[in-house]
C-alpha positions as CSV (number, residue, x, y, z in Angstrom):
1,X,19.5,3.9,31.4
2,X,20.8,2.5,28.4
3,X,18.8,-1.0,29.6
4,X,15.4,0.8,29.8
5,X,15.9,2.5,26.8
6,X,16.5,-0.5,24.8
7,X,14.0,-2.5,26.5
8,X,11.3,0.1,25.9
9,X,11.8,0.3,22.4
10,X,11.4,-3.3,22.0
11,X,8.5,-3.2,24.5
12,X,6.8,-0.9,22.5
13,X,7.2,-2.7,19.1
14,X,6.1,-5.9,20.9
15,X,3.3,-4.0,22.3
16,X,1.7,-3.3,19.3
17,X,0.5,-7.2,19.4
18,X,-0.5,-7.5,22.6
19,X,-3.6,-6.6,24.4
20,X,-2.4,-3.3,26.1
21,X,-0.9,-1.3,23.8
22,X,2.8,-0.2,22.5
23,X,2.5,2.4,25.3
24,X,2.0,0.7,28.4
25,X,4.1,-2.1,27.2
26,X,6.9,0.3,26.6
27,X,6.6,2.1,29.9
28,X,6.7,-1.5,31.8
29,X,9.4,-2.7,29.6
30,X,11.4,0.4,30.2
31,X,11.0,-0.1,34.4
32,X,12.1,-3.7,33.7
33,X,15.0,-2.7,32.0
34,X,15.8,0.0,34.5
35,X,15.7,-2.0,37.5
36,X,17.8,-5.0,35.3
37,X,20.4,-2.3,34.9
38,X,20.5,-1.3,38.4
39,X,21.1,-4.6,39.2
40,X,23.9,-5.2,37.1
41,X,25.5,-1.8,38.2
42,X,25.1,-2.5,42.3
43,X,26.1,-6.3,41.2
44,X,29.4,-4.8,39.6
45,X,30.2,-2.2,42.5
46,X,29.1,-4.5,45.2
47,X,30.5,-8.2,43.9
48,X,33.1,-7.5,41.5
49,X,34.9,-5.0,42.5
50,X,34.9,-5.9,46.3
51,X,39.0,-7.1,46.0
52,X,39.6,-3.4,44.6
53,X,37.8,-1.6,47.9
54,X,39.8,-3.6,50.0
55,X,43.3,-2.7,48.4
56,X,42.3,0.7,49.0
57,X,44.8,2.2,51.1
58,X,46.6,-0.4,51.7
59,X,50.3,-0.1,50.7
60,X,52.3,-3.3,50.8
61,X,55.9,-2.8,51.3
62,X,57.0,-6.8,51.6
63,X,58.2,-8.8,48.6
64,X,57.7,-12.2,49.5
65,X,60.2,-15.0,48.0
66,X,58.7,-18.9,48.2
67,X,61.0,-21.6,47.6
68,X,58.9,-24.8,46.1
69,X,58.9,-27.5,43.8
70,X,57.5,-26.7,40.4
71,X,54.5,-28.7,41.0
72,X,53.7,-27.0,43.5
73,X,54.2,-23.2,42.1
74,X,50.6,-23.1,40.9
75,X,48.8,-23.6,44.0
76,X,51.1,-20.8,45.6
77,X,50.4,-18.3,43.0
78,X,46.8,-18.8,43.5
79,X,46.7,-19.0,47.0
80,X,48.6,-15.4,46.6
81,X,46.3,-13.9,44.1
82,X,43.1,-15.4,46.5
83,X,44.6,-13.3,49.4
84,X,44.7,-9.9,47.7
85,X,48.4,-10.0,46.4
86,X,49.5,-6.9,44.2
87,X,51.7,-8.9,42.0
88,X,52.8,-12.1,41.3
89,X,55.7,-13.2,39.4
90,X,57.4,-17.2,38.8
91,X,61.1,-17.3,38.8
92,X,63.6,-20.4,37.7
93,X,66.1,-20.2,41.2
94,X,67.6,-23.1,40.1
95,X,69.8,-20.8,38.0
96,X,70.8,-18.8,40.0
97,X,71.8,-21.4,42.4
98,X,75.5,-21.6,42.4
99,X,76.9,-24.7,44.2
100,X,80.5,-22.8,44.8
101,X,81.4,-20.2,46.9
102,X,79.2,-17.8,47.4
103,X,81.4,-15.3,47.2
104,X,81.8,-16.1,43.6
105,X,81.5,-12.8,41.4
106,X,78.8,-14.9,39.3
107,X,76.8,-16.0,42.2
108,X,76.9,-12.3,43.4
109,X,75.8,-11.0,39.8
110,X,73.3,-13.6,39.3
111,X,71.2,-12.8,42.7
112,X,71.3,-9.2,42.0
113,X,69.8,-9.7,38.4
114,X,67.3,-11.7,40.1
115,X,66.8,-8.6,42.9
116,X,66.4,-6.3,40.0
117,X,63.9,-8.3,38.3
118,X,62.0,-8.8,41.4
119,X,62.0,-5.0,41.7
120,X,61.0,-4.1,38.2
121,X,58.3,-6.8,38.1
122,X,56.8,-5.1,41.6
123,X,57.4,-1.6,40.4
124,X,55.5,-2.7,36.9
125,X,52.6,-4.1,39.2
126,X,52.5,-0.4,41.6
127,X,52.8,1.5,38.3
128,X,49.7,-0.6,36.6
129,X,47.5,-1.0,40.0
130,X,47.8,3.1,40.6
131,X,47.9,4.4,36.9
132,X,51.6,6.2,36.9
C-alpha cells in the first residue's frame, strides 16, 4: 500500500505533463505500484523466508562435532548452514587435545569446558531462533 501510495503521488505530479492528465496517471501509477508491492511481499514470503517454513516444527536434538583440518572448516560450516542447521559454532580442539592420560584431571576439565560451551552456544542459538 505504501508502494501505490508513493507511486501515485509521483504519477500524479508527472501527470500534469503528460497527455492524460494528473488523474488517470495517478490512478495507473498507483495499480503499478500496488501490484510492485505485492510482488515484493509474495517474493519475501515465498523466496526468502522459505528456510524459516521449513524449520517449522522441527526440533533438532543432535549436536554434531566434525573433526577437520582448518582449511577445510569453511566448507563444513557452509555445507551446515546450506542444510538448514540451527547453529553453528568453530572450536580450536587442538587445545583441548591432551596427549597424556586421559584420565588426567586437566584433560577431564578441559572437555567439559568445551561440552559447556557447546551447550551454551546451542542454547544461545534455541533462545535466538524461538525468541525466549
Amino acid at each position: 500500500m505504501a508502494l501505490a501510495t508513493a507511486f501515485s503521488v509521483i504519477g500524479a505530479s508527472i501527470g500534469f505533463k503528460l497527455s492524460w492528465g494528473p488523474i488517470y496517471w495517478g490512478i495507473i501509477s498507483a495499480f503499478s505500484g500496488f501490484i510492485l508491492g505485492l510482488g515484493i511481499k509474495i517474493f519475501m514470503f515465498k523466496v526468502i523466508r522459505k528456510n524459516q517454513r521449513l524449520l517449522r516444527g522441527k526440533h533438532s536434538e543432535v549436536i554434531l562435532i566434525v573433526d577437520c583440518h582448518a582449511a577445510d572448516a569453511e566448507a563444513v560450516e557452509q555445507t551446515l548452514w546450506k542444510n538448514l542447521a540451527l547453529g553453528v559454532s568453530k572450536l580450536d580442539l587442538m587445545a583441548y587435545k591432551n596427549k597424556s592420560s586421559p584420565y588426567n584431571i586437566m584433560a577431564r576439565y578441559r572437555m567439559n569446558e568445551l561440552l559447556f560451551r557447546i551447550r551454551d552456544n546451542f542454547l544461545n542459538t534455541l533462545r535466538k531462533f524461538f525468541c525466549f
